[in-house]
N, C-alpha and C positions, 0 to 999 in steps of 0.2 A: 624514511617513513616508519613511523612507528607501528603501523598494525598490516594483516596482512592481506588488505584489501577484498575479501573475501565475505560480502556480506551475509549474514545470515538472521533470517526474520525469529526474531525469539517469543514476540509477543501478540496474540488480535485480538481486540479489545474491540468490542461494543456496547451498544446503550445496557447497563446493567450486569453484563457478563465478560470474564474474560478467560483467553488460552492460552499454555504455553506448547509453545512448537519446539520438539525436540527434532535433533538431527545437524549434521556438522556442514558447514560451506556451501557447495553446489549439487549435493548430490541429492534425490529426492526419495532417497529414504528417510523416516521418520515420519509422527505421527503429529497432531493437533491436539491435546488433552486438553478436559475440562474439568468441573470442579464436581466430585461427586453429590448425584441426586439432581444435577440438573438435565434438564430436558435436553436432547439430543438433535439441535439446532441446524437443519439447512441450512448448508454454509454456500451452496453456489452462488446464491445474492451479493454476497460479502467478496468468495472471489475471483468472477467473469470480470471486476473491470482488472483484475489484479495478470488476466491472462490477456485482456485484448487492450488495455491500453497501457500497453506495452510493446518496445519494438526488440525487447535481449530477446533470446535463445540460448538453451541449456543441452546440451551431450554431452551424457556421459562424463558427467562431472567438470566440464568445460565449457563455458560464456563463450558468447559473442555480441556483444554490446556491453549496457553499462551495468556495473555489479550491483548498485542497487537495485536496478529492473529486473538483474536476474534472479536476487533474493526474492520480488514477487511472484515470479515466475514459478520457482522454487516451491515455494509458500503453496503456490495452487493447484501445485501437483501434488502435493504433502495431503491436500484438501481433497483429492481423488480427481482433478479434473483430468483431461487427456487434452494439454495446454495447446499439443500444435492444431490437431482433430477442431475443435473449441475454436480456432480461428478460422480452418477451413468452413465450419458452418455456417460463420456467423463474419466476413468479412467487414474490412471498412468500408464506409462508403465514403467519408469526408474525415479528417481530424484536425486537430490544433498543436500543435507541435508542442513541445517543451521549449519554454522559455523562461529566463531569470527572471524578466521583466514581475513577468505573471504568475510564475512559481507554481507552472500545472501543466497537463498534458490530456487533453479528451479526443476521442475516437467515437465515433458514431456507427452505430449499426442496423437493420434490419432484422427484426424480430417480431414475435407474437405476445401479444399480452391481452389476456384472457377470452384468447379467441380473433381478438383485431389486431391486423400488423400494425407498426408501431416504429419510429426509428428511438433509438434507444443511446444517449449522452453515457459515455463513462468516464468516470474523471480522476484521477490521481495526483497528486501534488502535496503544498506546505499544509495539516493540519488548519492552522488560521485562515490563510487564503480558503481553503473549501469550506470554513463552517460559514464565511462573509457570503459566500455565494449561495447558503443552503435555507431551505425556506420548513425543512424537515428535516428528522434524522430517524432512522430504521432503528426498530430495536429487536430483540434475537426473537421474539416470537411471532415477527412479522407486521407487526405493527408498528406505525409510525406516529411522532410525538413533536411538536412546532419545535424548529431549531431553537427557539430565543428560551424554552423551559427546559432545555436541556442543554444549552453552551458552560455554564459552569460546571456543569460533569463532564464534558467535553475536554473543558479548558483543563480542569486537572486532573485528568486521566493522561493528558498531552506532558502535562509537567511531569507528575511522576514517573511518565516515561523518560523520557530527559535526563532526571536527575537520578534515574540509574544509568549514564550511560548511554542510551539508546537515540538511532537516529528515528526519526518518527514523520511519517508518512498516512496522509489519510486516501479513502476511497470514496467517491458517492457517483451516484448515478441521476438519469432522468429521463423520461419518456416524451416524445415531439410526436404530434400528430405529423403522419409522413406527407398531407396535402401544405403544412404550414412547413416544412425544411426544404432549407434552399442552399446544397452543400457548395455551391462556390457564393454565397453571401456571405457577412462578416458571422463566422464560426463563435468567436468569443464569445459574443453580445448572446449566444445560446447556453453558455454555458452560466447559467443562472438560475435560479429556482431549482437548485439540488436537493437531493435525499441522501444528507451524510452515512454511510455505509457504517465502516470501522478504521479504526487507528492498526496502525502496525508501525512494532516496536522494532526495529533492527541492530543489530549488533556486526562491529569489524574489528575483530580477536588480535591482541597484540601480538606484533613477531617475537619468538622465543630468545632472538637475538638483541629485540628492543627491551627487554626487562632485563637481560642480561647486561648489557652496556651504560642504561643507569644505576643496576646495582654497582656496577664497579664505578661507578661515579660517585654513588655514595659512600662506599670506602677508600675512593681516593680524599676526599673531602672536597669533591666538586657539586654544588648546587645543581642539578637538571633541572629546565624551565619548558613547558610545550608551548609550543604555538598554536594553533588549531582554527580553523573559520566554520568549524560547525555550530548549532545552537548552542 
């Protein structure tokens, strides 16, 4: 394996703004930086689903599940949230598992919104797949904008993530009246009429040993070729 599977979130991109996340692998030291002069953006929208629909764990620089979920994980704590506290408040009551088929994973909660409980869709998955499902997209001052006026800023914010490298992951969320959720009915069919959050751009840092062994490939005069099934 060429890299050393350690993912780590370098980028969160929203409608109009974006940050770069410093800070190395699992540890959740490191900040979120944004671009000066802008406005100083409420990021817990952006990442509660990044803490709750999620099932890794992080100690002390040490995963227990899958490393990209722990990169979000990661991410949310970098964000100020207190990831495990955060779950304990706010448990599941129903989710949707991760699957290839469908290329996402949502979790439902229990919450308040603006005074009335509310059960509350969070969804994580492929960029494409969530903006298909999204009927809106958030943007950093809280306002939100019809997905279909904003998908081409979507779409290539998604690319030039990509084409630096980066595995890329988006977030959105939704709100169900809790008289209308019925969490042993079919879960999917709810996951629809989203509110595109933000994209996040990940990076998995090559091993020291894998650059070393094609450069001496390239001095022996052997061609190196990658394989890879990511985007």
């Amino acid at each position: 394996t060429l890299t050393l599977n350690q993912m780590t979130a370098r980028q969160l991109v929203v409608v109009g703004r974006r940050y770069s996340i410093e800070g190395e692998g699992y540890s959740t030291e490191g900040t979120i930086r944004r671009v000066a002069g802008e406005t100083d953006t409420p990021l817990d929208p952006f990442l509660l689903p990044m803490a709750l629909a999620n099932d890794a764990a992080v100690r002390e620089g040490e995963i227990v599940g899958d490393p990209t979920e722990a990169a979000l994980v990661v991410l949310a704590a970098k964000g100020g949230l207190d990831v495990d506290e955060t779950r304990r408040v706010y448990p599941r009551v129903a989710e949707v598992p991760f699957d290839s088929e469908y290329k996402l994973m949502a979790t439902f909660h229990e919450m308040e919104s603006g005074g009335r409980k509310v059960v509350r869709c969070f969804v994580k998955g492929a960029p494409d797949v969530l903006l298909a499902r999204s009927s809106q997209i958030r943007d950093a001052d809280g306002s939100t904008v019809p997905a279909e006026s904003a998908r081409e800023r979507v779409l290539a914010e998604n690319d030039r993530l990509a084409a630096e490298g980066l595995r890329v992951l988006a977030v959105a969320s939704r709100e169900i009246d809790p008289s209308e959720f019925r969490p042993d009915g079919e879960l999917l069919e709810e996951v629809q009429g989203l509110t595109l959050l933000a994209l996040i751009g990940i990076v998995d840092p090559p091993r020291k040993e894998a650059e070393d062994a094609i450069a001496r490939c390239k001095e022996a005069g052997i061609r190196a070729r990658r394989i890879t099934g990511d985007h």
